[in-house]
Wavefront OBJ file of the C-alpha trace (Angstrom):
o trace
v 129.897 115.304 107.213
v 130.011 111.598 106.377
v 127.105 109.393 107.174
v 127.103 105.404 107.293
v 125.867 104.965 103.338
v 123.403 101.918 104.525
v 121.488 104.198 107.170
v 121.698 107.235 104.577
v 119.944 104.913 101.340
v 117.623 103.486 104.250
v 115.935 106.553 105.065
v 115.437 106.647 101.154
v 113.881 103.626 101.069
v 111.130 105.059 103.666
v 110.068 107.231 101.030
v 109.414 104.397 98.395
v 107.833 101.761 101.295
v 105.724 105.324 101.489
v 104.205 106.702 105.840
v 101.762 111.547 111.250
v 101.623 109.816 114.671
v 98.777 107.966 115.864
v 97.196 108.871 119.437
v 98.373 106.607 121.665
v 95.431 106.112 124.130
v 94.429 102.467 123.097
v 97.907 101.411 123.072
v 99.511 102.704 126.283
v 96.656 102.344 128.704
v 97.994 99.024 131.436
v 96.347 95.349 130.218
v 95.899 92.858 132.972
v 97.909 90.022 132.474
v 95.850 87.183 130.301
v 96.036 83.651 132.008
v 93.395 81.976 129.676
v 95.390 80.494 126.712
v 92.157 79.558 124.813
v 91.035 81.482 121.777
v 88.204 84.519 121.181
v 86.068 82.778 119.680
v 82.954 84.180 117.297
v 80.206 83.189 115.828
v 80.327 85.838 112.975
v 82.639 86.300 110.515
v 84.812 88.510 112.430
v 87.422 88.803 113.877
v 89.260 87.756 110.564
v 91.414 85.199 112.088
v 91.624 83.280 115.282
v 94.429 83.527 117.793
v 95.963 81.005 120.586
v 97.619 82.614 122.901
v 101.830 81.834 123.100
v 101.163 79.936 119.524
v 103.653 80.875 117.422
v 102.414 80.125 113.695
v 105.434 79.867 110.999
v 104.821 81.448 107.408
v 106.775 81.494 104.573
v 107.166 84.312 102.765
v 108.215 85.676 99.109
v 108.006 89.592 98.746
v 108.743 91.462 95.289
v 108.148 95.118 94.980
v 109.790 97.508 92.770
v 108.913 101.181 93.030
v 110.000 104.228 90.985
v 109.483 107.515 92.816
v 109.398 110.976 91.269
v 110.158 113.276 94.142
v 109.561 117.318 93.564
v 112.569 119.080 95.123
v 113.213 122.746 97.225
v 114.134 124.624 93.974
v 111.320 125.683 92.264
v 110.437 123.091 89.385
v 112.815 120.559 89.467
v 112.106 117.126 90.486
v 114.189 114.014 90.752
v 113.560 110.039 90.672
v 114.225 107.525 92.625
v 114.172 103.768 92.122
v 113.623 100.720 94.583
v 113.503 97.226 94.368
v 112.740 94.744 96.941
v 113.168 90.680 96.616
v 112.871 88.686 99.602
v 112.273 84.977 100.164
v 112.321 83.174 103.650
v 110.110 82.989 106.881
v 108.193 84.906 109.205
v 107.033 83.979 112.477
v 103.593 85.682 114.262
v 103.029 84.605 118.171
v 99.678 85.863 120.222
v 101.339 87.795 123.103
v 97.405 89.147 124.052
v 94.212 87.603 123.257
v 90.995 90.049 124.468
v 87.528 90.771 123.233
v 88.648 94.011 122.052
v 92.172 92.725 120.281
v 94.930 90.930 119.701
v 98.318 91.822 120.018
v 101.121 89.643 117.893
v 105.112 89.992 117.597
v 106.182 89.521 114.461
v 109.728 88.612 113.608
v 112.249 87.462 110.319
v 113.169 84.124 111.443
v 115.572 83.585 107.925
v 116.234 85.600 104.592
v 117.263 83.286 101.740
v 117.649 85.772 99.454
v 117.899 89.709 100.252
v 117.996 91.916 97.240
v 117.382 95.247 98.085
v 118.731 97.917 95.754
v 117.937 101.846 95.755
v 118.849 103.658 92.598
v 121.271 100.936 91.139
v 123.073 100.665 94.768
v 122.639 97.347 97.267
v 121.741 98.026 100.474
v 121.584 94.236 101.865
v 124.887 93.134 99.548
v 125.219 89.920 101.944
v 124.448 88.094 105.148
v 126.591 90.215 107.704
v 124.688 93.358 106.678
v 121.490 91.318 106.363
v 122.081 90.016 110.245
v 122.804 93.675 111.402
v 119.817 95.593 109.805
v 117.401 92.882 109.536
v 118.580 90.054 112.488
v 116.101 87.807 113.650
v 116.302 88.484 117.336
v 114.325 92.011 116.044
v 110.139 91.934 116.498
v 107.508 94.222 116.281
v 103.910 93.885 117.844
v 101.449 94.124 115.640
v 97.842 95.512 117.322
v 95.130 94.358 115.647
v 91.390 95.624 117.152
v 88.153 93.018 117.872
v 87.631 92.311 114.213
v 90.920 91.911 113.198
v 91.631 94.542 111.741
v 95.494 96.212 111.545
v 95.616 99.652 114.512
v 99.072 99.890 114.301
v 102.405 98.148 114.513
v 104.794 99.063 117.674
v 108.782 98.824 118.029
v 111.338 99.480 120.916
v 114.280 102.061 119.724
v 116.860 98.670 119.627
v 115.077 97.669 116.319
v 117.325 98.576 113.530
v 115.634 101.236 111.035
v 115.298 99.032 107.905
v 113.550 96.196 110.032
v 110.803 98.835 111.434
v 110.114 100.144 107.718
v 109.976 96.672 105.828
v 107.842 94.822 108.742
v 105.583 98.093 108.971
v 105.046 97.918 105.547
v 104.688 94.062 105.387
v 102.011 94.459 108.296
v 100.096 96.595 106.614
v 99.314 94.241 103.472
v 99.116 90.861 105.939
v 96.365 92.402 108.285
v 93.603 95.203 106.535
v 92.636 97.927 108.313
v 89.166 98.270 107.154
v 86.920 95.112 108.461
v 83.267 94.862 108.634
v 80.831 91.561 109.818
v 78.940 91.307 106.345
v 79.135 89.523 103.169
v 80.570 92.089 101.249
v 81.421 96.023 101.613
v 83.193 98.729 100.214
v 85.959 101.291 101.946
v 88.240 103.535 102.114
v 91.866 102.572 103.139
v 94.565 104.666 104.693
v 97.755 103.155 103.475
v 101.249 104.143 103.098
v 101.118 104.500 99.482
v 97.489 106.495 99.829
v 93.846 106.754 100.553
v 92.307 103.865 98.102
v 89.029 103.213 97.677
v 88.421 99.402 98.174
v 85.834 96.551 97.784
v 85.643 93.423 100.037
v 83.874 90.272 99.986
v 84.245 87.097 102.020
v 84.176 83.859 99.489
v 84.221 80.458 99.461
v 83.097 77.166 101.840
v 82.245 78.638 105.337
v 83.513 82.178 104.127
v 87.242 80.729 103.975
v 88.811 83.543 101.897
v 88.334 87.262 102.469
v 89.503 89.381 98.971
v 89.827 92.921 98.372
v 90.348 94.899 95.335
v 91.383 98.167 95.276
v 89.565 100.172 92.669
v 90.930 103.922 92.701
v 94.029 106.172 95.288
v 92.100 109.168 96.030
v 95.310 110.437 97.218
v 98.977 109.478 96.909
v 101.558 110.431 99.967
v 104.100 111.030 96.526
v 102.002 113.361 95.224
v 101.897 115.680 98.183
v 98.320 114.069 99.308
v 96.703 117.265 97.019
v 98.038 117.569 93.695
v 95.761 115.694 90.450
v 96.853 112.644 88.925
v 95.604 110.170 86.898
v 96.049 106.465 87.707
v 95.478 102.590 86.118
v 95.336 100.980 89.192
v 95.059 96.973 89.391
v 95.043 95.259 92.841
v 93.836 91.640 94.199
v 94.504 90.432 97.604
v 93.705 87.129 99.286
v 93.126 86.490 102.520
v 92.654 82.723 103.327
v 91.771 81.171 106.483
v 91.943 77.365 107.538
v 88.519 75.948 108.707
v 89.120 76.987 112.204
v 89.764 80.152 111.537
v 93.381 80.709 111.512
v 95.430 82.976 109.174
v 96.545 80.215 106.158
v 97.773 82.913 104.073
v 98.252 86.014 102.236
v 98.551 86.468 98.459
v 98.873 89.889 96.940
v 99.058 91.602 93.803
v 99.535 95.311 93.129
v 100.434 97.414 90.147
v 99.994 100.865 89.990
v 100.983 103.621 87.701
v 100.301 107.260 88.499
v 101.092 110.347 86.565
v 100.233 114.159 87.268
v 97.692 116.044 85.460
v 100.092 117.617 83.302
v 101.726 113.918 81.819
v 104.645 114.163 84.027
v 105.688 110.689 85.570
v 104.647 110.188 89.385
v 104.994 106.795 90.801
v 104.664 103.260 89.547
v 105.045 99.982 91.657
v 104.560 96.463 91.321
v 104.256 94.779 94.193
v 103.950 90.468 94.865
v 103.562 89.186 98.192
v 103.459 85.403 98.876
v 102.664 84.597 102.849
v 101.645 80.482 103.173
v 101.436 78.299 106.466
v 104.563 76.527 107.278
v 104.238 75.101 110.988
v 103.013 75.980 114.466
v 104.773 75.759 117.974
v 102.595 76.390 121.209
v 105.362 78.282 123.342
v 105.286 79.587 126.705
v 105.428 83.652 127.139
v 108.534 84.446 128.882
v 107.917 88.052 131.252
v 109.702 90.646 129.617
v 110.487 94.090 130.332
v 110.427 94.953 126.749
v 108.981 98.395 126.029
v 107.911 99.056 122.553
v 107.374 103.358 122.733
v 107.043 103.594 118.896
v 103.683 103.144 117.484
v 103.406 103.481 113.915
v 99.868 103.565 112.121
v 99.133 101.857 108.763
v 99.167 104.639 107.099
v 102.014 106.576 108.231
v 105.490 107.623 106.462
v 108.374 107.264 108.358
v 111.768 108.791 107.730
v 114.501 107.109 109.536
v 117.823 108.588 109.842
v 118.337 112.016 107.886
v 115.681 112.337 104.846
v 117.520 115.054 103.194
v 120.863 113.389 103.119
v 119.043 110.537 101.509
v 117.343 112.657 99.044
v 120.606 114.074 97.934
v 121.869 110.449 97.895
v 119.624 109.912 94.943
v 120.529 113.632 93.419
v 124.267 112.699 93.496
v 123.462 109.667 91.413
v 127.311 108.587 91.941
v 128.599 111.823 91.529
v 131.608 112.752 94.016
v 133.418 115.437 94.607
v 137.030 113.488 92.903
v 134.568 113.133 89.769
v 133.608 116.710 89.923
v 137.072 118.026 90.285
v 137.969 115.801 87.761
v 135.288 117.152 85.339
v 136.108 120.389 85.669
v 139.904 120.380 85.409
v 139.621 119.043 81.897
v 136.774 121.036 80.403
v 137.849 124.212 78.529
v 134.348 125.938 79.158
v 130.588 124.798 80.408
v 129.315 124.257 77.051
v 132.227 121.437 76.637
v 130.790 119.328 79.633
v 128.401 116.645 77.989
v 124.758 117.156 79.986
v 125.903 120.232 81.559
v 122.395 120.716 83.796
v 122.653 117.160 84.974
v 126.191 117.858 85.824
v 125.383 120.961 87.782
v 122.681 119.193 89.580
v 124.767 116.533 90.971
v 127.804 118.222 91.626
v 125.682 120.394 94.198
v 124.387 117.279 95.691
v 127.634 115.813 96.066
v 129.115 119.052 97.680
v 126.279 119.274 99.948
v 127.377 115.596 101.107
v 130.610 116.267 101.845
v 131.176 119.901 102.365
v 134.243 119.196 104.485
v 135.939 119.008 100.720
v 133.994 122.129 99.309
v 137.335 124.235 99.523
v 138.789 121.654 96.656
v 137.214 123.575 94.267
v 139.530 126.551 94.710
v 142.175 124.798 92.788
v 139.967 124.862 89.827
v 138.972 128.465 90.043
v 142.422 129.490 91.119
v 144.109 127.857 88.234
v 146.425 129.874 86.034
v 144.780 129.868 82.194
v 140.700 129.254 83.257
v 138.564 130.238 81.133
v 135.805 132.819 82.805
v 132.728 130.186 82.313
v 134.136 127.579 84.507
v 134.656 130.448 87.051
v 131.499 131.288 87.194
v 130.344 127.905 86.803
v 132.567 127.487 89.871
v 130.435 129.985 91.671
v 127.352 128.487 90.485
v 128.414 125.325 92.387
v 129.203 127.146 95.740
v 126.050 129.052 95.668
v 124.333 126.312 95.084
v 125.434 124.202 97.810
v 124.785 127.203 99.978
v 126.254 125.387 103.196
v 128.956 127.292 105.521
v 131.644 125.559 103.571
v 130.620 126.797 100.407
v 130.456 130.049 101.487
v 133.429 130.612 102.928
v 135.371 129.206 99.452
v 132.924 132.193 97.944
v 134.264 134.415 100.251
v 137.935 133.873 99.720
v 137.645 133.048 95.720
v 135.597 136.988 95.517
v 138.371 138.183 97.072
v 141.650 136.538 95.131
v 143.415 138.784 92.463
v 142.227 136.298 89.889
v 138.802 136.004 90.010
v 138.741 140.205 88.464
v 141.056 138.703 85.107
v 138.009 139.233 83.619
v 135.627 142.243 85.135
v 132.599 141.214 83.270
v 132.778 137.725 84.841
v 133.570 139.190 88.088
v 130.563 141.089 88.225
v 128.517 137.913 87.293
v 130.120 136.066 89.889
v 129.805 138.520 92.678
v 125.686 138.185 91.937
v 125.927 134.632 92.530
v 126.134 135.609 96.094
v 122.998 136.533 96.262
v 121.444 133.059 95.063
v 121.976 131.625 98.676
v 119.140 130.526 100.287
v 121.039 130.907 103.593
v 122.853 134.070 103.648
v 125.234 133.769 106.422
v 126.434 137.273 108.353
v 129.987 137.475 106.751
v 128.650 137.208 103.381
v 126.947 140.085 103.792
v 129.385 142.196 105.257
v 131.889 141.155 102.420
v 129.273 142.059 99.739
v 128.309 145.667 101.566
v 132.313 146.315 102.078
v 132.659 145.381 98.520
v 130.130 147.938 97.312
v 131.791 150.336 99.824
v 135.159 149.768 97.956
v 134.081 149.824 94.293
v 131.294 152.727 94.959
v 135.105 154.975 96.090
v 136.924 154.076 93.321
v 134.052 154.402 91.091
v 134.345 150.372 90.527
v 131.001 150.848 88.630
v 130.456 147.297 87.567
v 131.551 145.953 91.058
v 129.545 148.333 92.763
v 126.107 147.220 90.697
v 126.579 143.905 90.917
v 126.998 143.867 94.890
v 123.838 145.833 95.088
v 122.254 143.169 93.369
v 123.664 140.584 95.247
v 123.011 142.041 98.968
v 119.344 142.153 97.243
v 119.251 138.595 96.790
v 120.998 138.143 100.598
v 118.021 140.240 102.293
v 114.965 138.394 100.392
v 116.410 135.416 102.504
v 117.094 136.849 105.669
v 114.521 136.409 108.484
v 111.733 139.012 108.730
v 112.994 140.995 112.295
v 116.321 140.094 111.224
v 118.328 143.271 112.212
v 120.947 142.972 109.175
v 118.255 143.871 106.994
v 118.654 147.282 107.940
v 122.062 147.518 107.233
v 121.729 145.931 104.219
v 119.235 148.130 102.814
v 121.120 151.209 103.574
v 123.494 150.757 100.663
v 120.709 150.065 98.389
v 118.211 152.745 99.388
v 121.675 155.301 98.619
v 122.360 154.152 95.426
v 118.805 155.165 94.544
v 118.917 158.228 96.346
v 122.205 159.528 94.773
v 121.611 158.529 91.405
v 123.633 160.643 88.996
v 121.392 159.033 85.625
v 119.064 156.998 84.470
v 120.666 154.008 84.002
v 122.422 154.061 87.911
v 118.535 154.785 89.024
v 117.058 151.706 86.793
v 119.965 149.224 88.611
v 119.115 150.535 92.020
v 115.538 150.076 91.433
v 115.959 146.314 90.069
v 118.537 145.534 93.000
v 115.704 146.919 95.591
v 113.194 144.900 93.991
v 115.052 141.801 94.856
v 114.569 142.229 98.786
v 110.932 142.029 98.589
v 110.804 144.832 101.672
v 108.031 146.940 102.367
v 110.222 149.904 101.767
v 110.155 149.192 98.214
v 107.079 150.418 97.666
v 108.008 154.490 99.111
v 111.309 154.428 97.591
v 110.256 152.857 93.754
v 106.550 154.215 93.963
v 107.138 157.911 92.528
v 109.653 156.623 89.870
v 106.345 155.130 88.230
v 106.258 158.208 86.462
v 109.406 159.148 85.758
v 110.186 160.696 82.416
v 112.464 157.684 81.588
v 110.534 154.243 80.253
v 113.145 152.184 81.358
v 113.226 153.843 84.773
v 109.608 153.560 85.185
v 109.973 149.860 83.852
v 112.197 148.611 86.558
v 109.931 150.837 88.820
v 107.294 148.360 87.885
v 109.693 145.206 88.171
v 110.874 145.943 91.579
v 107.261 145.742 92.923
v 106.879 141.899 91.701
v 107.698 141.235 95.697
v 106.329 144.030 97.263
v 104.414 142.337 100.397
v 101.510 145.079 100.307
v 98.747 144.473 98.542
v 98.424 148.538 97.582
v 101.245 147.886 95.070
v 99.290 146.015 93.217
v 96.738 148.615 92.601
v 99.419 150.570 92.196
v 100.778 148.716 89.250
v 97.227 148.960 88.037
v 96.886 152.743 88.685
v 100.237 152.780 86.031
v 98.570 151.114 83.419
v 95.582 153.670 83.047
v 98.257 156.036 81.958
v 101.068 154.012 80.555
v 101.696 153.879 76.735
v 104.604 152.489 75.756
v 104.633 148.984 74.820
v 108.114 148.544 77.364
v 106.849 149.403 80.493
v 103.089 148.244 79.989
v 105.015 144.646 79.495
v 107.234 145.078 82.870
v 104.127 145.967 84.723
v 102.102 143.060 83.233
v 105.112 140.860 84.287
v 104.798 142.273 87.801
v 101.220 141.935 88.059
v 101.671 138.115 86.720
v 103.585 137.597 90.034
v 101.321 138.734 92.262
v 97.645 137.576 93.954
v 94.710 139.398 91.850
v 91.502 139.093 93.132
v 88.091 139.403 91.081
v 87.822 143.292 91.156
v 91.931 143.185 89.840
v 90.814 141.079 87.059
v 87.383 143.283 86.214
v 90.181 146.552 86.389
v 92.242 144.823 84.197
v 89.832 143.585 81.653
v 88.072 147.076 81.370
v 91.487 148.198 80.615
v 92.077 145.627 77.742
v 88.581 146.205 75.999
v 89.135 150.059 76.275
v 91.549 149.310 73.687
v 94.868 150.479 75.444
v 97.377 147.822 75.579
v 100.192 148.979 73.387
v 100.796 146.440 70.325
v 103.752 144.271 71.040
v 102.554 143.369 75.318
v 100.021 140.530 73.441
v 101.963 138.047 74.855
v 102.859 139.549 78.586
v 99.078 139.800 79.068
v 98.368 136.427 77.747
v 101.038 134.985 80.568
v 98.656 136.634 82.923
v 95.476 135.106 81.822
v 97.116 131.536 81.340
v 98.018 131.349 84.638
v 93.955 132.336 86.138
v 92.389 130.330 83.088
v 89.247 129.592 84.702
v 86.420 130.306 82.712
v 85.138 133.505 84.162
v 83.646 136.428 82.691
v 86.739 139.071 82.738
v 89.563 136.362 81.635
v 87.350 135.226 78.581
v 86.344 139.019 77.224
v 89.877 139.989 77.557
v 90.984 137.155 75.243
v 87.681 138.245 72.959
v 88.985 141.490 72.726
v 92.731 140.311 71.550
v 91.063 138.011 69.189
v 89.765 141.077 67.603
v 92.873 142.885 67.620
v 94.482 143.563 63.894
v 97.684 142.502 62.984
v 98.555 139.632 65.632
v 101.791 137.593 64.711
v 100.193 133.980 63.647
v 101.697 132.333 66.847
v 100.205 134.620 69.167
v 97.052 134.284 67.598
v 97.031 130.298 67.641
v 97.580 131.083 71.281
v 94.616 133.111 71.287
v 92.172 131.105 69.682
v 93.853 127.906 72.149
v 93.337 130.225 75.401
v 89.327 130.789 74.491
v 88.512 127.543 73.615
v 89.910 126.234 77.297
v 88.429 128.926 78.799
v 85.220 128.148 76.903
v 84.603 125.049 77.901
v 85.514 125.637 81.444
v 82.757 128.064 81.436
v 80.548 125.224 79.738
v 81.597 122.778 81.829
l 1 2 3 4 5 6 7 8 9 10 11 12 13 14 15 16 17 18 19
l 20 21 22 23 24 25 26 27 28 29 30 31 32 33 34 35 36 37 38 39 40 41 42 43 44 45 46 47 48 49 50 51 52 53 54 55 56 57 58 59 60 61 62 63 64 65 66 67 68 69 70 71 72 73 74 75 76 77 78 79 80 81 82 83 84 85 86 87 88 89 90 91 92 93 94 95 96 97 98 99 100 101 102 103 104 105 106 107 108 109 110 111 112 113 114 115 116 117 118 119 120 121 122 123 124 125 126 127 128 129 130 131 132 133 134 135 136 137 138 139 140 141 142 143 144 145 146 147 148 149 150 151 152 153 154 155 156 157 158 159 160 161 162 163 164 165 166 167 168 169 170 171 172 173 174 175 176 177 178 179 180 181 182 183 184 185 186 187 188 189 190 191 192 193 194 195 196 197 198 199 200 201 202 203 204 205 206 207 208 209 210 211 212 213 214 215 216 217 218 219 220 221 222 223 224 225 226 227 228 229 230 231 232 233 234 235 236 237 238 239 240 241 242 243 244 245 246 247 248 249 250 251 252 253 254 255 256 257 258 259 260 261 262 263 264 265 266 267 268 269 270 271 272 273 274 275 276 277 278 279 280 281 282 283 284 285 286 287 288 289 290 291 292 293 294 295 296 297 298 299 300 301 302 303 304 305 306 307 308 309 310 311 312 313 314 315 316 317 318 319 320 321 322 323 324 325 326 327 328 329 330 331 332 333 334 335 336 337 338 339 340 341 342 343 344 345 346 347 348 349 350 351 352 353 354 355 356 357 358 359 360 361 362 363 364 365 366 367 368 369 370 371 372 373 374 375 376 377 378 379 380 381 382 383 384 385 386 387 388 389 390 391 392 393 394 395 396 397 398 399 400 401 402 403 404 405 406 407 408 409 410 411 412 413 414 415 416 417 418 419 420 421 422 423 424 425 426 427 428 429 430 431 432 433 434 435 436 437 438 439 440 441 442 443 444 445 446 447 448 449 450 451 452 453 454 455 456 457 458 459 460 461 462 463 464 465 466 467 468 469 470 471 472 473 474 475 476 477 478 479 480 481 482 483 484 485 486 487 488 489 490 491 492 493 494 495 496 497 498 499 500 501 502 503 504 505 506 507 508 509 510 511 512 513 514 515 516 517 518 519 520 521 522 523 524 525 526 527 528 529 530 531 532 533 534 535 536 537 538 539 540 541 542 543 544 545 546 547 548 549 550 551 552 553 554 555 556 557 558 559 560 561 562 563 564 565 566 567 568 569 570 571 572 573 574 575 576 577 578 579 580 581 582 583 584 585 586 587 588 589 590 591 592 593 594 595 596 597 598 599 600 601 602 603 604 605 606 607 608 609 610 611 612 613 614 615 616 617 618 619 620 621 622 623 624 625 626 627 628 629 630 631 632 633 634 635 636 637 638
């Protein structure tokens, strides 16, 4: 489906001018109309500045702010960045609509844009005036609440403002007006902002208290980070607030630069942010009655997506990519390994099918192609299954089923498994994988009929719990186990029922646990890495008291890595360790357990004492060791 490209990079640009909804009692209750045109007027230092009501006070304004966003993704460990600039220069207007004791309510408009540079990963989104009288025209206003000291509630909008003029004069609101005030000579706070909670220190300065400045010391949480994960931060802000000697807003100067990174070095967010708002010129106007209704209310500290976020997102994945360049890419490569920055490639080639899957079934020309070589096939399928949508399916579908895609049977087999990648099986996919196994189990299509098992695995992990396909599903999987003629057909049943993550797993691979094969009782142990009951865990535990060879002990350390274990799992599995029975070779299995719960206690640090001890460790696993107790040491120190 094609989207206009300026409302698709807009809702991008949400994410970067980082913002929950905002209870609406204060803002919706009726106001009596105000016939009194004269200033609240106080004695203190608050409210921050004075207001005249239906004066209209010009400012000019200069904006710079350039952002660079790293944005964790759905698939597990990848993460992608985007970049934003933002240079604006013209002026502003703010008119008192409401003057009260207990607020002030102001419209805020763009009167003129001299210069509009807005740009969101190398690509303009305001490339000239036209565009710039469209998504930011200067018949567009928001009203900006402020409460009896001043300080910024919330900023309001009607749905006829265009998107990019609610998220640039939100986010300009927010650093005009602050949204912690208090009636004393100096205080500290902590602000809600778009970009975070920031800790922040004010102080009124100056003749008659003319300038207000804050300094933000320390984000104790960035929206880009999820609001939870750790960071680290060098953080350097300075705003100005100055006030003429009656009281009225003179002007804003700010200065931000921030750069954040997470706990484990990885790049978060920077910005740098300059905002210039001086006094130009005043205009007492009448208020004109309007029927205006401004139903969007949009706190200080809130993110707002406009348009689709997700298409945006995969705006910035695409990087440029499109579906002529990834036909084009493909039709000249011999084989994967020849396309320079393959991963990259495969990235945004999925992001550009998932933006125009109306094209998806281009690809078959590629894959059908007389002379391919079996890597860009399945690279072909990789593609598909990772753009996942209807589409992409359906090419799967028909490309599965062509005389060409078996040239090669090993390939085939790997490309039938790619089916069961898809985060969004649909029905016929899995009715063409279970008809396929049907078909290869009678003609005794052994590779066919493994890797459809595996693959209608993959298709039920993703279905729905309650979904009733499950069920049929299963059937063909709990049969091959059943009717196993060897060994090896039993170990491929058991890995491909693993891969649902169904509570059957546990009756049907529990008693092969002890079967007289180790490879059989290692996939026994692998297919319970999903098991939703926490008895399989014990049950993977129960298997290691009796468990000698070095093979399976490994798979069920692996299994047991996946899983939740509480503090009695840990105290089973360290008096298992010290007892001296972990078969020489599983070191480093049973080391991926304890890095991932390295927290100083008691069991983690006398299992790593007893491998320390151990004779014969490989130098590397050792080092790892000796690294392991020392963190663990001084977490129990610290």
């Amino acid at each position: 489906m094609r989207r206009p490209r300026l409302a698709v990079r807009t809702a991008v640009l949400s994410t970067l001018l980082l913002t929950g909804s905002l209870s609406a009692w204060y803002f919706t209750r009726a106001t009596a109309p105000v016939a009194d045109t004269s200033a609240v007027v106080s004695d203190s230092r608050l409210p921050l500045y004075q207001w005249t009501l239906g004066e209209e006070r010009v400012y000019r304004l200069v904006w710079d702010d350039l952002q660079r966003v790293s944005m964790s993704l759905a698939a597990a460990g990848e993460s992608t960045t985007i970049d934003g600039t933002l240079h604006l220069e013209g002026s502003l207007a703010l008119q008192a609509l409401e003057v009260r004791p207990t607020g002030t309510r102001l419209r805020l408009t763009l009167k003129s844009l001299e210069r509009h540079e807005a740009m969101l990963s190398g690509q303009a989104l305001l490339p000239d005036a036209a565009t710039v009288a469209t998504h930011l025209p200067s018949s567009a206003s928001a009203w900006v609440e402020l409460d009896a000291r001043g300080a910024l509630l919330a900023v309001r909008y009607s749905e006829a403002e265009p998107p990019m003029f609610r998220q640039l004069t939100q986010t300009l609101a927010a650093e005009l007006f602050p949204t912690e005030l208090k009636d004393a000579s100096e205080w500290s706070a902590v602000e809600s902002t778009q970009t975070g909670d920031v800790e922040a220190s004010f102080r009124f300065e100056g003749d008659g208290d003319a300038r207000l400045t804050r300094r933000r010391s320390r984000y104790q949480k960035l929206r880009a980070a999820g609001g939870t994960t750790p960071f680290q931060q060098d953080l350097r802000s300075l705003t100005r607030f100055e006030r003429t000697p009656d009281g009225r807003l003179a002007g804003v100067f700010h200065d931000e630069s921030l750069d954040a990174s997470r706990s484990d070095g990885g790049a978060l967010m920077s910005r740098r942010m300059r905002l210039r708002v001086e006094f130009a010129s005043r205009e007492l106007k009448p208020l004109v009655a309007t029927s205006e209704v401004k139903s969007i209310i949009r706190q200080p500290s809130q993110i707002a997506f406009e348009g689709d976020p997700e298409i945006a997102l995969l705006r910035s994945q695409a990087d440029g990519m499109t579906i002529d360049r990834v036909l084009q890419v493909l039709s000249t490569a011999t084989s994967p390994e020849a396309i320079a920055g393959l991963d990259g490639f495969v990235r945004r080639a999925i992001a550009a099918l998932k933006l125009e899957p109306e094209r998806t079934r281009e690809l078959s020309g590629v894959f059908l192609r007389k002379g391919v070589s079996p890597g860009l096939r399945e690279l072909t399928m990789d593609l598909l299954a990772g753009a996942g949508h209807a589409e992409a399916q359906a090419t799967m579908r028909e490309l599965l089923q062509s005389p060409v895609a078996r040239e090669h049977e090993a390939a085939f087999a790997f490309m039938v498994q790619r089916a069961g990648f898809l985060k969004e099986p649909e029905p016929e996919t899995g009715r063409m994988l279970t008809a396929m196994h049907a078909q290869a189990r009678a003609s005794n299509d052994v590779g066919t009929e493994r890797a459809s098992l595996y693959a209608l695995g993959g298709v039920v992990s993703h279905l729905p719990e309650g979904d009733p396909a499950v069920a049929a599903y299963m059937r063909p999987l709990e049969d091959a186990l059943r009717d196993a003629r060897d060994d090896e057909a039993r170990l491929h049943a058991l890995r491909a029922l693993g891969n649902t993550g169904q509570e059957s797993v546990l009756d049907q691979a529990g008693p092969h646990l002890r079967a007289d094969s180790a490879e059989v009782r290692a996939a026994a142990a692998g297919s319970l890495r999903k098991a939703p009951q926490e008895v399989a865990t014990r049950m993977l535990l129960d298997s290691l008291g009796f468990e000698k060879e070095r093979i399976v002990q490994s798979a069920l350390l692996d299994a047991l890595d996946a899983r939740t274990l509480d503090a009695a799992d840990l105290e089973r599995l360290r008096a298992w360790v010290v007892s001296g029975q972990l078969a020489s070779g599983a070191e480093s299995t049973l080391l991926n357990v304890i890095t991932h719960r390295l927290d100083g206690s008691a069991p983690i640090y006398q299992m790593l004492q007893a491998l320390a001890l151990r004779p014969g460790q490989q130098s590397s696993v050792r080092a790892r060791i000796m690294s392991l107790m020392a963190q663990s040491s001084a977490q129990r120190d610290g």
